[in-house]
N, C-alpha and C positions, 0 to 999 in steps of 0.2 A: 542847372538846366531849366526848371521850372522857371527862373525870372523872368529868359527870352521868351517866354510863351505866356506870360500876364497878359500884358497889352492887347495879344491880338485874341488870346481867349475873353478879355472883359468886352473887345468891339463886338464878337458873337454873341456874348451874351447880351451886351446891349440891345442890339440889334436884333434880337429874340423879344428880348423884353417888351421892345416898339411896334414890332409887327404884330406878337398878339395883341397888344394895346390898340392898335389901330382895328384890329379885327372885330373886336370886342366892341368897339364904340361904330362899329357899323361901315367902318371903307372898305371898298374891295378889297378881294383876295388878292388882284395883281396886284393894286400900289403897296401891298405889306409886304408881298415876297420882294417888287424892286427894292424897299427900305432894306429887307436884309442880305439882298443882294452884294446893295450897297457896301453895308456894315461886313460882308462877308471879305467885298476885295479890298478895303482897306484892313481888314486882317491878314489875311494873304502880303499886302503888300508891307506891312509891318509885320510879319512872321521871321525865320531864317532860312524859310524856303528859296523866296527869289535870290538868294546869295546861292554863290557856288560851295561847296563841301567846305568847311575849315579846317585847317591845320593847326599843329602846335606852332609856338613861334619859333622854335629851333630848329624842327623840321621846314617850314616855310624859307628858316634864314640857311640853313642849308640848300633847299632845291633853290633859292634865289642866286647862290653863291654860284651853283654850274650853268643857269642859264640863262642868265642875267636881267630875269626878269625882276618887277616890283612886288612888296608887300605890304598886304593893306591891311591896314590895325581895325577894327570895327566891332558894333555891338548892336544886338539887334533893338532897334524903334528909334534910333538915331535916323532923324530925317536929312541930316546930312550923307549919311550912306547910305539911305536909299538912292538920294538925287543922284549921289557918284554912281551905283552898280544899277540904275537902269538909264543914265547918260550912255555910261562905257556898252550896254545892250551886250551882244555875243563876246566882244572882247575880253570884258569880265572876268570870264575862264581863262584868260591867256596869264593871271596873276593869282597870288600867292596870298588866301585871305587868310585872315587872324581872329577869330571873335575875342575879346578882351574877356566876356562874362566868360566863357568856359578854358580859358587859360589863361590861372593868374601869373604867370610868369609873359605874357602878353600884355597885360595890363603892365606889368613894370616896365618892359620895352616902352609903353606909350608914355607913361610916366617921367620916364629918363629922356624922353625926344620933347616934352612939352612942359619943361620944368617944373615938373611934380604935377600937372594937370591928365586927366584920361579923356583928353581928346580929340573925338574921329569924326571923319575917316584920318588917320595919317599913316602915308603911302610912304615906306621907305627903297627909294631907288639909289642904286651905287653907293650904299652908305649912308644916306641921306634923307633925314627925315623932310617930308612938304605935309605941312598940317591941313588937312581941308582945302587939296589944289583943287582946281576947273578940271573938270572931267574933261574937256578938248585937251588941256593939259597933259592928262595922264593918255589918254587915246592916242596924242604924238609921242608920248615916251612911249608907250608899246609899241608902235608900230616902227621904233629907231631896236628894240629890242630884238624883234623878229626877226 
C-alpha cells in the first residue's frame, strides 16, 4: 500500500521543500503557497483518490460477469490511467476498477492479457482484453452496457 502513495507523498514534500525555499530567499507568501498548491494537486491527481474504490479482480470479474459491465486493470502514477479515469469523468463508477499494486492476482490477469507485460490501463470487456483504449472508446462501450 505504501508504493501507491510514494509519488504523491514525494510531490508534497517537494513542494514544501520550494515554498519554504522561496520564502526564505524573500518571494511572497502567495507565490509559495500557489507553488504548493500546485505540487499539492498534482498529488491528488496522482494519489488513488481520484480513482473510484478498487476491487479484487475476481470479485471485479464476477460483478462484471452479472452486469456486463468493464474492468480496468490499473496502478496508481500511471499517467495513462489518469488520462482514461478523468476522460471517462462520472462514468468511471459505472466500471469495475483493478489496482494491479494491491492485488497481485491482478497483476497476473494483466500479465496474461499483455504477454507477460503489466500494462495499464487494460480494460477487459466481454472477455476481452483492449490495452490502453481511447477513453471515447470505453465511454461508447459503457453507455452500449447500460
Amino acid at each position: 500500500m505504501t508504493r501507491t502513495w510514494i509519488l504523491p507523498m514525494l510531490l508534497v514534500l517537494c513542494g514544501s521543500v520550494l515554498a519554504a525555499g522561496l520564502i526564505v530567499s524573500g518571494t511572497p507568501g502567495v507565490v509559495a503557497a500557489a507553488v504548493l498548491l500546485v505540487f499539492v494537486l498534482l498529488a491528488a491527481v496522482n494519489s488513488p483518490l481520484i480513482f473510484p474504490r478498487s476491487t479484487g479482480v475476481l470479485e471485479a470479474q464476477r460483478r462484471s460477469a452479472v452486469d456486463g459491465r468493464p474492468v480496468v486493470f490499473w496502478r496508481p502514477g500511471c499517467k495513462y490511467c489518469i488520462r482514461l479515469r478523468i476522460r471517462l469523468g462520472r462514468s468511471a463508477r459505472q466500471m469495475h476498477w483493478v489496482d494491479i499494486w494491491r492485488d497481485p492476482a491482478g497483476a497476473v490477469a494483466v500479465r496474461a492479457a499483455n504477454d507477460g507485460n503489466e500494462t495499464v490501463p487494460t480494460v477487459i470487456l466481454a472477455g476481452q482484453p483492449h490495452t490502453n483504449p481511447d477513453p471515447a472508446w470505453v465511454r461508447e462501450q459503457l453507455s452500449r452496457s447500460t
